[in-house]
TIKETI-43920 format. One line per field, with one value per residue: residue number from 1; residue in three letters; x, y, z of N, C-alpha, C in turn. Coordinates in steps of 0.1 Angstrom, whole numbers, plus 2048, in hexadecimal, padded with zeros to 3 digits. Layout:
N
n <- [NUM | ...]
res <- [ALA | ...]
n.X <- [X | ...]
n.Y <- [Y | ...]
n.Z <- [Z | ...]
ca.X <- [X | ...]
ca.Y <- [Y | ...]
ca.Z <- [Z | ...]
c.X <- [X | ...]
c.Y <- [Y | ...]
c.Z <- [Z | ...]
end
This chain:
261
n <- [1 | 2 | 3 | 4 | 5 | 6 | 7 | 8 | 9 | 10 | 11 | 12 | 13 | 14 | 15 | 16 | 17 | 18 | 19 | 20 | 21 | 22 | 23 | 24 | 25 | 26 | 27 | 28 | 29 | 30 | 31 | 32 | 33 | 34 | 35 | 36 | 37 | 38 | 39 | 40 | 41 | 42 | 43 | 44 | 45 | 46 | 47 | 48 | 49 | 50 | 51 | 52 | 53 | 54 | 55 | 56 | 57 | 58 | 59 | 60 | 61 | 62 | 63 | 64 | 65 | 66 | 67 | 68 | 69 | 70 | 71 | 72 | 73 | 74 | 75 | 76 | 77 | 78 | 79 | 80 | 81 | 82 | 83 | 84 | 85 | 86 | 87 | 88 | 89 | 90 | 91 | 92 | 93 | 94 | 95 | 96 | 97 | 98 | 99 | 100 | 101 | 102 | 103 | 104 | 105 | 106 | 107 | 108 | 109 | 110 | 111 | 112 | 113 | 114 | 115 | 116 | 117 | 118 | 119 | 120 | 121 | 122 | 123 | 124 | 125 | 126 | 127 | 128 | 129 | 130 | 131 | 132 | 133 | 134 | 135 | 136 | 137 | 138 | 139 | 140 | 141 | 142 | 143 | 144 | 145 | 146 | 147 | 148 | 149 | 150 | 151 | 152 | 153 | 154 | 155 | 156 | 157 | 158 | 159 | 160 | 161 | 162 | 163 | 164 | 165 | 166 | 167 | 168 | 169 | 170 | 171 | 172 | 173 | 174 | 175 | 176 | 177 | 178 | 179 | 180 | 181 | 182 | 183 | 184 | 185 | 186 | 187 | 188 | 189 | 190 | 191 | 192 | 193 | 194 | 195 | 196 | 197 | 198 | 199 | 200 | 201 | 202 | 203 | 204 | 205 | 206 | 207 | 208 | 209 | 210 | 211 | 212 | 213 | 214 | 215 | 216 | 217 | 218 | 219 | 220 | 221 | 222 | 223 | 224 | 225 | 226 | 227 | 228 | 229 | 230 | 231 | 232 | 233 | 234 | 235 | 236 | 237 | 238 | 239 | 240 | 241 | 242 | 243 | 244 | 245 | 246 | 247 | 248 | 249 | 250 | 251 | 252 | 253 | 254 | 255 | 256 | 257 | 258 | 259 | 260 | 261]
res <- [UNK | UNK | UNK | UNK | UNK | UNK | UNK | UNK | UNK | UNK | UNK | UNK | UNK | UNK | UNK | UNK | UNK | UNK | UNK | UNK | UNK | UNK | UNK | UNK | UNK | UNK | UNK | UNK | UNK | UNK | UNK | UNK | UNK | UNK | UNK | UNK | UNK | UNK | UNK | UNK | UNK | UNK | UNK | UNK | UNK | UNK | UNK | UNK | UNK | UNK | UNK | UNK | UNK | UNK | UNK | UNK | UNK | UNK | UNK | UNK | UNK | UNK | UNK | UNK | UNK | UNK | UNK | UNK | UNK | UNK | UNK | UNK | UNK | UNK | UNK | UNK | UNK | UNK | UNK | UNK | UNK | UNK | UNK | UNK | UNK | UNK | UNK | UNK | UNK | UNK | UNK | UNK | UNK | UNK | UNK | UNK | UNK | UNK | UNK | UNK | UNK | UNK | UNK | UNK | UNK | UNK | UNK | UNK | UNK | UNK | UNK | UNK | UNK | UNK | UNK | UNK | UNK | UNK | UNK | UNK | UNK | UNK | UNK | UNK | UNK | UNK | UNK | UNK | UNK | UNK | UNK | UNK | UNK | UNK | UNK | UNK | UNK | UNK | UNK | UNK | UNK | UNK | UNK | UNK | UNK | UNK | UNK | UNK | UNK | UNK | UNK | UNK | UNK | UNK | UNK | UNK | UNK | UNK | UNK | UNK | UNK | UNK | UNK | UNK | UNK | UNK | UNK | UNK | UNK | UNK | UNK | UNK | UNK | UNK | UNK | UNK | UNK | UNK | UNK | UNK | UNK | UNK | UNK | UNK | UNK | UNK | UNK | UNK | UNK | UNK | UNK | UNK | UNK | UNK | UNK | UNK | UNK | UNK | UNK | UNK | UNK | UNK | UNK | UNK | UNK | UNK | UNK | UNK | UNK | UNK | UNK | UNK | UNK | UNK | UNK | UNK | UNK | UNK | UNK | UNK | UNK | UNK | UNK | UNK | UNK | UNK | UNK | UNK | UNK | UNK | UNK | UNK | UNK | UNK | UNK | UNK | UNK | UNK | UNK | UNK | UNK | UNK | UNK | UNK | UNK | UNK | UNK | UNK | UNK | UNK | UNK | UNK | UNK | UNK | UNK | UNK | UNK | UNK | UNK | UNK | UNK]
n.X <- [617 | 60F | 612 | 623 | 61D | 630 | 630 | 635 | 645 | 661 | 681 | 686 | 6A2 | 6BF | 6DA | 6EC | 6F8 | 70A | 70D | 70E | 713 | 727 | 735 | 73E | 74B | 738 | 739 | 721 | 714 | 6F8 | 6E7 | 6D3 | 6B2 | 697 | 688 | 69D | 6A6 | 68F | 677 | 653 | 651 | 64D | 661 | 688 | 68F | 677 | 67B | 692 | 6AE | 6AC | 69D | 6B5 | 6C9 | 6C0 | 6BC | 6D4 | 6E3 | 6E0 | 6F1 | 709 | 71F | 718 | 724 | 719 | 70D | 6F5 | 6E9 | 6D9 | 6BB | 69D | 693 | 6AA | 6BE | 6CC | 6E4 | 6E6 | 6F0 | 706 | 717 | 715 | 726 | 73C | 747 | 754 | 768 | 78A | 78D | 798 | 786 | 762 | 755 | 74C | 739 | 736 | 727 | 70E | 6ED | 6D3 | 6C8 | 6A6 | 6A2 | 6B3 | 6B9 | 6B9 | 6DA | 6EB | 6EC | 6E5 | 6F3 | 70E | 72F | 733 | 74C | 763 | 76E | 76E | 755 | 747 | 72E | 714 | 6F6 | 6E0 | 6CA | 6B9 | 6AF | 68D | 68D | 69A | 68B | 672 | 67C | 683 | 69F | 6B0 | 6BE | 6D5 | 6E5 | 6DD | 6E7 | 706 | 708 | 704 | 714 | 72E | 729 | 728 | 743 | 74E | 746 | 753 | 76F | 776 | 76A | 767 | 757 | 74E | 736 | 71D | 6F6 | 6E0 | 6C0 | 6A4 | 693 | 673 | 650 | 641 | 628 | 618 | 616 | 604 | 5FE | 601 | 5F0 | 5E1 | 5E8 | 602 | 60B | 611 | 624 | 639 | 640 | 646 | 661 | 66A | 670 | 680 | 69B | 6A3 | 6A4 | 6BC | 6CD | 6D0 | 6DA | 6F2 | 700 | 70A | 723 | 72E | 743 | 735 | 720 | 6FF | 6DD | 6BD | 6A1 | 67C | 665 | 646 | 630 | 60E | 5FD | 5E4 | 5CE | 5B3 | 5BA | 5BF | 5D7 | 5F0 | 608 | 5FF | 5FB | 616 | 61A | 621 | 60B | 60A | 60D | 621 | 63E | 64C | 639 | 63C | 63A | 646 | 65E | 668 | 663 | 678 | 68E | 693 | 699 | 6B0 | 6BF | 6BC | 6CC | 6E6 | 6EE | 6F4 | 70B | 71D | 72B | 743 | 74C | 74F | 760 | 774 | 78C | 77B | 771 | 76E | 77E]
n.Y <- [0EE | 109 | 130 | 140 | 161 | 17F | 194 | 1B3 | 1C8 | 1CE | 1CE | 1B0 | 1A8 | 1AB | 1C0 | 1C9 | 1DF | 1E8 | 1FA | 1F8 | 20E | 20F | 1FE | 1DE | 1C7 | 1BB | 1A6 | 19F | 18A | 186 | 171 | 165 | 15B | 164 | 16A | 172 | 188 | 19A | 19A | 19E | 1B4 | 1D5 | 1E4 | 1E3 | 1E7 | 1DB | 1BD | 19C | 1A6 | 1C2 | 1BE | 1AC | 1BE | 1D3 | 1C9 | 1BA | 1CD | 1D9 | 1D2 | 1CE | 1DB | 1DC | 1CD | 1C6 | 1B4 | 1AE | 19A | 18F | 17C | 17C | 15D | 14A | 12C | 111 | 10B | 125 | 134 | 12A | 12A | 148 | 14D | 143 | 151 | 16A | 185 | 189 | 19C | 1AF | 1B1 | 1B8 | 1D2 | 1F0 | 20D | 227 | 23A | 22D | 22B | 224 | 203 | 206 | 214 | 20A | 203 | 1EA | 1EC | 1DB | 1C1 | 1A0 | 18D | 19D | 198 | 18F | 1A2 | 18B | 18B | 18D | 17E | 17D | 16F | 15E | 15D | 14D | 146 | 130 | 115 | 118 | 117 | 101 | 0F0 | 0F1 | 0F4 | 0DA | 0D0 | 0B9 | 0A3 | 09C | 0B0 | 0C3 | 0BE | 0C0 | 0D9 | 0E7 | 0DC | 0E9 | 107 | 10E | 101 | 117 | 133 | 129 | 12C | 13E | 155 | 153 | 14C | 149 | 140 | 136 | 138 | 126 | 127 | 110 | 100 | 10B | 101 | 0FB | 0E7 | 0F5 | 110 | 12B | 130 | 11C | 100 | 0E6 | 0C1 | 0CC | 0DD | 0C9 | 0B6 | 0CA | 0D0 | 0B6 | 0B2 | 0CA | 0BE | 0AB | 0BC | 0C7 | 0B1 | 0AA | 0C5 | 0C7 | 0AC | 0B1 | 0C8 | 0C0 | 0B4 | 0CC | 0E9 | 104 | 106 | 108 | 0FC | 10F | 10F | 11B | 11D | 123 | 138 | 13A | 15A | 162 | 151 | 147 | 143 | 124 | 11E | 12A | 133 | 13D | 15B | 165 | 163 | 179 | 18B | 179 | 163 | 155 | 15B | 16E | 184 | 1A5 | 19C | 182 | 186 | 18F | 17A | 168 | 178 | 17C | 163 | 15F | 16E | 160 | 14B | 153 | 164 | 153 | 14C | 167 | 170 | 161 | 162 | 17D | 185 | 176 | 181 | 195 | 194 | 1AE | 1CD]
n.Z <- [894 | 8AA | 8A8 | 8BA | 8C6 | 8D2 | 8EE | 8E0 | 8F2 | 8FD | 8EB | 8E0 | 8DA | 8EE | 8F6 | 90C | 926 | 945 | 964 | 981 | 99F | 9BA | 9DA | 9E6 | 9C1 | 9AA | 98B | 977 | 95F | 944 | 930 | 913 | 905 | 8FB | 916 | 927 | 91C | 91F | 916 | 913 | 92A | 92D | 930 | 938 | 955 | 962 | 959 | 957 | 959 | 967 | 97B | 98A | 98B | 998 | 9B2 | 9B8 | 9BC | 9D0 | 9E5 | 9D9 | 9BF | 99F | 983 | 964 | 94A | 92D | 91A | 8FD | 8EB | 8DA | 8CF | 8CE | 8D7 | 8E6 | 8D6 | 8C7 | 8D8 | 8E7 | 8CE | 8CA | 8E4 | 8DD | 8C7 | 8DA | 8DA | 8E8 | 906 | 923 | 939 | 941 | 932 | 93D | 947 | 95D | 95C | 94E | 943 | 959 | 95D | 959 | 942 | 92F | 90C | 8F3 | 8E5 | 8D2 | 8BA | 8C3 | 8B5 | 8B2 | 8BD | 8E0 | 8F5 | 908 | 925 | 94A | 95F | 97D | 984 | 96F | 95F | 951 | 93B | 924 | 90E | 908 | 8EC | 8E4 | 8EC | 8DC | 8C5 | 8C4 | 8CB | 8CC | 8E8 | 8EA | 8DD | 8EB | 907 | 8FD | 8F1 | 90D | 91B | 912 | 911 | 92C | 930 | 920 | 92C | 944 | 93C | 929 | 935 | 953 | 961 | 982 | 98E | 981 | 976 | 96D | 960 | 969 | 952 | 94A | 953 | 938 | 937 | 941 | 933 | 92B | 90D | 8F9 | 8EB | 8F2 | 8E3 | 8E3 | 8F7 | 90E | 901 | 8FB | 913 | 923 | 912 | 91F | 937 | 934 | 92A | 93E | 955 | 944 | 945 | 964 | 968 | 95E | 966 | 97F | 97C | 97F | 991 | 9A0 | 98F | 98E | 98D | 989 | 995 | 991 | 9AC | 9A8 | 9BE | 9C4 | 9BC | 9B9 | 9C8 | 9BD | 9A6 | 990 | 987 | 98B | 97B | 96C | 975 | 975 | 95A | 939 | 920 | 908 | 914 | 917 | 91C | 93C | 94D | 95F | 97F | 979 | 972 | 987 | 99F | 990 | 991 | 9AB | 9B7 | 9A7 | 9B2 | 9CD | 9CD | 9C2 | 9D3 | 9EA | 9E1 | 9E0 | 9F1 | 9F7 | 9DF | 9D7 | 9EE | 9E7 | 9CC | 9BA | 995 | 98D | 99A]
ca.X <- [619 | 607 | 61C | 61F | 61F | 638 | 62C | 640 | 647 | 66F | 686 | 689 | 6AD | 6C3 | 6E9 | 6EA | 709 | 704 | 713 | 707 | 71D | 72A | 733 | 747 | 745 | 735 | 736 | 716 | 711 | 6ED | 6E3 | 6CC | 6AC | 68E | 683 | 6AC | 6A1 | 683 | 663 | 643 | 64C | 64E | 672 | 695 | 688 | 66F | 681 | 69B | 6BB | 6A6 | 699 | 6BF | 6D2 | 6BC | 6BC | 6E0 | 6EE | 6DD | 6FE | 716 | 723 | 717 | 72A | 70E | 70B | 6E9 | 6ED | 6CF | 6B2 | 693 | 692 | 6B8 | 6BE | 6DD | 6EE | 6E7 | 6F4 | 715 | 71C | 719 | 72D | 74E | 74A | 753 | 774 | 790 | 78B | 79A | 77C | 758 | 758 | 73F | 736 | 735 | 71B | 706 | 6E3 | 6CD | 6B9 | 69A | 69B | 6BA | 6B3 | 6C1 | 6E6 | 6F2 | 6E7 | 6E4 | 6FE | 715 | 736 | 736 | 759 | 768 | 768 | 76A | 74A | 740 | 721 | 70F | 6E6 | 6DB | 6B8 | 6BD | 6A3 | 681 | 68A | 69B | 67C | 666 | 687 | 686 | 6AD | 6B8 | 6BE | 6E2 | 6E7 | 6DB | 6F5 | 70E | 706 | 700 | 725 | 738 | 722 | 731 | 750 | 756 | 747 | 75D | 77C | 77A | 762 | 76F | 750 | 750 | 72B | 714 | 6EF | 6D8 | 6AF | 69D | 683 | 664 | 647 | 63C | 61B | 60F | 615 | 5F3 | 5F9 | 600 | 5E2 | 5E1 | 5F2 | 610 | 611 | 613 | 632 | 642 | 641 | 64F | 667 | 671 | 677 | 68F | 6A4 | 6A2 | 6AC | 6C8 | 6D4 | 6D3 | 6E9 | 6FF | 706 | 710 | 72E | 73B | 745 | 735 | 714 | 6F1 | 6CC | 6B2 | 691 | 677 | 657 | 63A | 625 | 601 | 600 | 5D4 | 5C5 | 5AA | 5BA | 5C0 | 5DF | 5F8 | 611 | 5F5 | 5FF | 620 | 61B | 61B | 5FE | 610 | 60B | 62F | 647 | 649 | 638 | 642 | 63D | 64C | 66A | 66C | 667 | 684 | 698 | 690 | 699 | 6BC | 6C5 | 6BF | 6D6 | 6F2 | 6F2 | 6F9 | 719 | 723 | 733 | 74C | 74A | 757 | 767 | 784 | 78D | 76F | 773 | 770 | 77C]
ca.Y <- [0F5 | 117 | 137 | 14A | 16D | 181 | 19E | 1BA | 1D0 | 1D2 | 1C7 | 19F | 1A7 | 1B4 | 1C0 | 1D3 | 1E4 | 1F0 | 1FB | 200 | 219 | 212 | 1F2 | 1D3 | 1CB | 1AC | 1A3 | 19A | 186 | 17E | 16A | 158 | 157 | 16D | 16C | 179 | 198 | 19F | 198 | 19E | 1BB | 1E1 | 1E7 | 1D6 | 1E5 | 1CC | 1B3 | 19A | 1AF | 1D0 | 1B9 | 1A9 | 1C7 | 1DF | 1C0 | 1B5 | 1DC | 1DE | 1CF | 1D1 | 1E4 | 1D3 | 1CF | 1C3 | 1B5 | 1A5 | 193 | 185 | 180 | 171 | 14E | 143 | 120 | 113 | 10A | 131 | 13C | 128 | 138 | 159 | 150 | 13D | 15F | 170 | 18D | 192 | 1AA | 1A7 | 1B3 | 1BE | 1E5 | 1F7 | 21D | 22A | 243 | 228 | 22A | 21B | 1F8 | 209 | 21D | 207 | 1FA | 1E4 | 1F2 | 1D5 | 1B0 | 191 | 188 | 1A3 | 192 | 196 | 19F | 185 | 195 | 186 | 184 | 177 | 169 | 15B | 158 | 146 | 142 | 127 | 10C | 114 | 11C | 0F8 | 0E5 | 0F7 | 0F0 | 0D0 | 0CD | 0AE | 0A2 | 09B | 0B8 | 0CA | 0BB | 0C5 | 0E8 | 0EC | 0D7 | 0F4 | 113 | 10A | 106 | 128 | 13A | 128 | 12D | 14C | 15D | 152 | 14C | 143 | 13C | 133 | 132 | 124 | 126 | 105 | 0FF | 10C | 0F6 | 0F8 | 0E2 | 100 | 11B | 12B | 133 | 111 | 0F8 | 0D3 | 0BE | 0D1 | 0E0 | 0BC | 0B4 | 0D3 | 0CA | 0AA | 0B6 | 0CE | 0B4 | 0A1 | 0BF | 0C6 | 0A9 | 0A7 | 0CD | 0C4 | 0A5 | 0B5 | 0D4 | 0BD | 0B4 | 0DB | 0EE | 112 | 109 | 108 | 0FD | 11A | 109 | 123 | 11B | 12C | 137 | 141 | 16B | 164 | 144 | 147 | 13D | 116 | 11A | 132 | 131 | 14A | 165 | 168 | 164 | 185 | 18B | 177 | 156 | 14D | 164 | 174 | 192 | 1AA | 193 | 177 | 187 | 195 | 170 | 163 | 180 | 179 | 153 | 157 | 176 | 15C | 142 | 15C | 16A | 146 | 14D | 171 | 174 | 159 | 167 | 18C | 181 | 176 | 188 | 197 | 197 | 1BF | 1D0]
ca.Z <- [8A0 | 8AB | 8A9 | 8CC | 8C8 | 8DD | 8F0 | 8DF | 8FA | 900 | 8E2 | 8DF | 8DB | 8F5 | 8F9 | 914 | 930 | 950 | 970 | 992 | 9A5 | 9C7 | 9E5 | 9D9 | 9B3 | 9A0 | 984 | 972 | 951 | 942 | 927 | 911 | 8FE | 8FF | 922 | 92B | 911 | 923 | 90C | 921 | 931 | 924 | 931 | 93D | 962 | 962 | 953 | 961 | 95E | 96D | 98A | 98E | 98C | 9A7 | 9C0 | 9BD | 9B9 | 9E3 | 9EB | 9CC | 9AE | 995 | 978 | 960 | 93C | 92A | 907 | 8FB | 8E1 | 8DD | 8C6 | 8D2 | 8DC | 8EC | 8CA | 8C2 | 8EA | 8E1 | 8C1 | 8CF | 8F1 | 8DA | 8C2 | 8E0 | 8DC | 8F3 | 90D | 92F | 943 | 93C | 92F | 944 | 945 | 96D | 95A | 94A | 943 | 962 | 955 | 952 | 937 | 929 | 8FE | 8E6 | 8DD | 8C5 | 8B6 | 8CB | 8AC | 8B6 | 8C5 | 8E9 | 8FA | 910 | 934 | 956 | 969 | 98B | 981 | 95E | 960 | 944 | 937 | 918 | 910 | 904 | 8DD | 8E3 | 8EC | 8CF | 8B8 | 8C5 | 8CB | 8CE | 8F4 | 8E9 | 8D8 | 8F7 | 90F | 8F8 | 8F3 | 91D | 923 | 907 | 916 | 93A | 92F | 91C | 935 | 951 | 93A | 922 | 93A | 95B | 963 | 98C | 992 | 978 | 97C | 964 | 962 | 962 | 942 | 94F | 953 | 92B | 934 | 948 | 92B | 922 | 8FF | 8F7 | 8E9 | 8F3 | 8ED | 8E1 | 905 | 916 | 8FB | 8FE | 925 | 923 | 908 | 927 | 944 | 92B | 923 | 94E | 959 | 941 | 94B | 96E | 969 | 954 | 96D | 98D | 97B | 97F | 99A | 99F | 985 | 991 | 98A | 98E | 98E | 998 | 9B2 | 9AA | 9C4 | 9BE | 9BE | 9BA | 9CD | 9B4 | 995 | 996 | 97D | 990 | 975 | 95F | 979 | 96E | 94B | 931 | 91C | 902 | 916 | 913 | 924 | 947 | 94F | 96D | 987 | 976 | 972 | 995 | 9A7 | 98C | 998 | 9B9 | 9B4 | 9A5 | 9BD | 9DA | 9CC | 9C4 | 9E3 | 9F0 | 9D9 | 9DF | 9FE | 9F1 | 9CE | 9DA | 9FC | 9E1 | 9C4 | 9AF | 98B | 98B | 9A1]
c.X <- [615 | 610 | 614 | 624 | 625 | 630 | 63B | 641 | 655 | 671 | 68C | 699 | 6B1 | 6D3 | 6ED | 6F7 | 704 | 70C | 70F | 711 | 71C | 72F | 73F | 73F | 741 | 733 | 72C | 714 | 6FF | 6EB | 6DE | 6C2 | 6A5 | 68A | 691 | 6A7 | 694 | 675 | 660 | 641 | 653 | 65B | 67A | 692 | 684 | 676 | 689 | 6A8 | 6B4 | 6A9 | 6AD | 6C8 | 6D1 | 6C0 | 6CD | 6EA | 6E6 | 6E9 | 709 | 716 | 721 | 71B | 724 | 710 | 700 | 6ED | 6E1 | 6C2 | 6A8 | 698 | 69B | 6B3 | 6CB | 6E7 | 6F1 | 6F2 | 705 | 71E | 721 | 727 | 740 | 752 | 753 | 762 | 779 | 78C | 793 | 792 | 771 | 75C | 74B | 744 | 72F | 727 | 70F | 6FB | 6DB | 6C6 | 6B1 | 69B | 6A6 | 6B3 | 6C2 | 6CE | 6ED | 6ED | 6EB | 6F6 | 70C | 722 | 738 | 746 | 75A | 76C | 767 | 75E | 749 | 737 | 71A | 704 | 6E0 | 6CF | 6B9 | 6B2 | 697 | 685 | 68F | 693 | 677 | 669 | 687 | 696 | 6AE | 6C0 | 6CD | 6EB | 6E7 | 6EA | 6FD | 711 | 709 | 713 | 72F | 735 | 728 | 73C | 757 | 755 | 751 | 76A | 780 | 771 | 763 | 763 | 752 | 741 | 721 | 705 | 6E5 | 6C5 | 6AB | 698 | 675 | 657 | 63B | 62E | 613 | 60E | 60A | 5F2 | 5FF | 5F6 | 5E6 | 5DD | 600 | 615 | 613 | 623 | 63A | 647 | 649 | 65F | 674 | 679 | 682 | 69A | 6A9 | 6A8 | 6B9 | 6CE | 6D7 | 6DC | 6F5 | 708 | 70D | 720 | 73B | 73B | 73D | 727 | 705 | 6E8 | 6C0 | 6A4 | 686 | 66B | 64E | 631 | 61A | 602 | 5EB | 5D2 | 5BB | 5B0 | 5C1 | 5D3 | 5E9 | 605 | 60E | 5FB | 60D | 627 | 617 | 60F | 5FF | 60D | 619 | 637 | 640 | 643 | 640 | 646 | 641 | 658 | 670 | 671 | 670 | 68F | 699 | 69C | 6A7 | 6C6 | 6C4 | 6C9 | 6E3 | 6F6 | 6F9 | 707 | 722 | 72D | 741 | 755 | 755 | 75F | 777 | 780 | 783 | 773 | 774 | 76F | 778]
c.Y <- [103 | 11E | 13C | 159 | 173 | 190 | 1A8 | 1C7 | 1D6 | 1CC | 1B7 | 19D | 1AE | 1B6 | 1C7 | 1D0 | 1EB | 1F3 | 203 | 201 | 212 | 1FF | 1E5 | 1D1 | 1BA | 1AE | 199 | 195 | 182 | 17D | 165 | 15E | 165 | 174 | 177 | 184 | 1A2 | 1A1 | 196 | 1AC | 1C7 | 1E6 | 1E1 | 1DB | 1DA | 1BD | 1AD | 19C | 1BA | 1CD | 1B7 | 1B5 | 1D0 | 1D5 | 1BB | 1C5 | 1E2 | 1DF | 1CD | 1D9 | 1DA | 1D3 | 1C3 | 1C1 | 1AA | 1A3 | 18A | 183 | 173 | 167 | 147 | 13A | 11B | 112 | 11D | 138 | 139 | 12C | 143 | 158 | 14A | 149 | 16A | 178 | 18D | 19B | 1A3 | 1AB | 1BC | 1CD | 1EA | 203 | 21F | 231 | 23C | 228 | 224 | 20F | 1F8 | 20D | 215 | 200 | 1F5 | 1EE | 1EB | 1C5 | 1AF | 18D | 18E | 19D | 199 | 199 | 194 | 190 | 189 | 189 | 177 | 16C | 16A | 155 | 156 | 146 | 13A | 11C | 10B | 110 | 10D | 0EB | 0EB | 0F6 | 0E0 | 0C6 | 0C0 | 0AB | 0A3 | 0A7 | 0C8 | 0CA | 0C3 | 0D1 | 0EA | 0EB | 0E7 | 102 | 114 | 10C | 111 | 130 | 13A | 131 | 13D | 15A | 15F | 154 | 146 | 13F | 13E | 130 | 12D | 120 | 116 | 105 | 104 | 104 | 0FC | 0F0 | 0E9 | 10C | 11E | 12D | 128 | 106 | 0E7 | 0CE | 0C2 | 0D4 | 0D4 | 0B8 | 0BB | 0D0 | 0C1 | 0A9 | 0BC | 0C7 | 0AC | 0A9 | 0C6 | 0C0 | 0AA | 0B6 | 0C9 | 0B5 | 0AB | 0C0 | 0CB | 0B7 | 0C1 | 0E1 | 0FC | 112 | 104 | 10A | 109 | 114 | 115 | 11E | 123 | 12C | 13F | 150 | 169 | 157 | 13E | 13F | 130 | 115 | 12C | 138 | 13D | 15B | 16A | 16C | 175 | 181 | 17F | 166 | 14F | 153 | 16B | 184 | 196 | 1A1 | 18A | 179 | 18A | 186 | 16D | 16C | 17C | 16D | 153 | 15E | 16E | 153 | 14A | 160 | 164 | 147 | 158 | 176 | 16B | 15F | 176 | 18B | 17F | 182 | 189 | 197 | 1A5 | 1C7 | 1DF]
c.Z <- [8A0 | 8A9 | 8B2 | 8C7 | 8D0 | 8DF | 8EF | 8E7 | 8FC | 8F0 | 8E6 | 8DA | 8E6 | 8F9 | 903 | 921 | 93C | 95E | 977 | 99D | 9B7 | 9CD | 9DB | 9CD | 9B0 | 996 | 97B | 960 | 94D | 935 | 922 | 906 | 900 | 90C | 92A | 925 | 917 | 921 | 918 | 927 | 92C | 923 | 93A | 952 | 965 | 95D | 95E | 966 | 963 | 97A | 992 | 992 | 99B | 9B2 | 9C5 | 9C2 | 9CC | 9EB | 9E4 | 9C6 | 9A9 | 98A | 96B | 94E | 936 | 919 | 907 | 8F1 | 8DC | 8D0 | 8C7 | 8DC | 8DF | 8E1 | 8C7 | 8D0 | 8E6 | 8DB | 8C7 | 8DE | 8E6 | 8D1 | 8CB | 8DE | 8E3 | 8F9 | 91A | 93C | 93C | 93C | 932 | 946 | 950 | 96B | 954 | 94C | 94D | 956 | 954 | 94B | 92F | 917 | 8FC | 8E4 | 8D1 | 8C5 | 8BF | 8C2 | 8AE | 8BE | 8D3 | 8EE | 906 | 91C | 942 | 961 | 96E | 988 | 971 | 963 | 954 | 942 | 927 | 91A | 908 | 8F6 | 8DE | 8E3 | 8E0 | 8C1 | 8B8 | 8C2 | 8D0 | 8E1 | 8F3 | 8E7 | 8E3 | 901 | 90A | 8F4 | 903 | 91D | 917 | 910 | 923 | 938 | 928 | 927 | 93E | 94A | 931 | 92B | 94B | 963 | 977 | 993 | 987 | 97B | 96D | 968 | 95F | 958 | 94C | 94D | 944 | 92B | 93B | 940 | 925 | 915 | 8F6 | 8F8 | 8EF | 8E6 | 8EC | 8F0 | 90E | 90B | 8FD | 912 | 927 | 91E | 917 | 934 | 941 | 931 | 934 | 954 | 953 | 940 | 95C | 974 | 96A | 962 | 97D | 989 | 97A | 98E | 99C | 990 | 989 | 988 | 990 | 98D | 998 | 99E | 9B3 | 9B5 | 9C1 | 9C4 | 9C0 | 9BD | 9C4 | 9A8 | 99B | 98F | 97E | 988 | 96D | 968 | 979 | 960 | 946 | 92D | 90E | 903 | 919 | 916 | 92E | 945 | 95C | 979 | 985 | 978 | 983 | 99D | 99B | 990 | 9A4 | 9BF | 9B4 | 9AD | 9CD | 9D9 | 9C9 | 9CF | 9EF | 9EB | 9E0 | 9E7 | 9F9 | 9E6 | 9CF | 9E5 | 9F5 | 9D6 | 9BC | 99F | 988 | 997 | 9AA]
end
């Protein structure tokens, strides 16, 4: 199997705190692997907590926290989420750093504190396909990860990223990129079973639309230089994506009691 080079631009770990001042408050969790961390693009701006934060903080206080680091796979996500310390609400700083210029403060490994948030955006999966996790093993990781959040995290809407379409990744040779693909529609289908048995947890699957007519393989204009993580505009339409399906939530979500208020 080839090795993919990551475009080192941001750190492929990320622990990061934040709070955006003013309007009712939400509570924001994010989560996951590389792509959650931001590989591809130079800073957490660009990224998909930068993008999330500016767009949701239009009409909220955001009360924000990113845990995340590239080569983690859901066994790894678990770990970190059952480690998790007492707390009885995320600990945010009114003066905190904006998410552009935000870095690395502490390991992926670092226990996070337990904390009540609104919302948990996941990104889990690739390092699973390329690890070649076990379909079973999958399930059973996803059904644990759900239920800490719901219960030690108090999680009230959950959203999770599809697999990305892996037989469109340019820096992948044939036919690895056709197995990694297939690999991904497995571990797809069996997230999107799994999630209709909960209340408050959603499928993100993102639809690319072509940004250049020209290129036949629309997927390349989203991709870094790297082949294999979002750049700018990747992240922007995923922000876009999971800020339309929240929004579908939020009025509900803060209409009752927010997690912070």
């Amino acid at each position: 199997m080839g090795r993919c080079q990551c475009v080192n631009k941001v750190d492929s770990k990320a622990d990061l705190k934040g709070h955006a001042q003013s309007k009712p408050s939400l509570a924001l969790l994010i989560v996951g692997d590389s792509a959650a961390a931001g590989v591809g693009v130079s800073n957490q701006k660009q990224a998909l907590s930068g993008w999330l934060v500016e767009s949701l903080s239009t009409n909220y206080c955001i009360n924000w926290e990113l845990k995340a680091k590239a080569g983690v796979n859901s066994t790894d996500l678990l770990s970190m989420l059952q480690r998790a310390k007492p707390n009885s609400e995320p600990t945010v700083d009114s003066k905190s750093t904006p998410p552009s210029i935000l870095t690395s403060t502490h390991d992926f490994d670092t226990p996070l504190e337990c904390g009540a948030f609104d919302v948990a955006v996941i990104s889990i999966g690739v390092n699973d396909i390329t690890g070649f996790t076990s379909l079973r093993k999958w399930r059973c990781n996803l059904k644990q990860i759900i239920e800490i959040l719901k219960a030690r995290f108090q999680c009230r809407f959950i959203v999770f990223t599809a697999l990305p379409p892996m037989h469109e990744f340019p820096a992948l040779p044939q036919p690895l990129r056709w197995v990694l693909g297939q690999k991904a529609k497995y571990l797809n289908a069996a997230l999107l079973k799994l999630v209709n048995n909960y209340h408050g947890v959603n499928v993100l699957t993102l639809t690319l639309n072509p940004i250049d007519n020209s290129q036949s393989n629309n997927t390349h204009n989203y991709m870094a230089e790297d082949g294999f993580h979002p750049q700018v505009a990747g992240y922007q339409l995923w922000s876009n994506a999971v800020v339309k399906l929240v929004n579908e939530e939020l009025d509900e979500l803060v209409g009752k009691n927010s997690h912070v208020g």
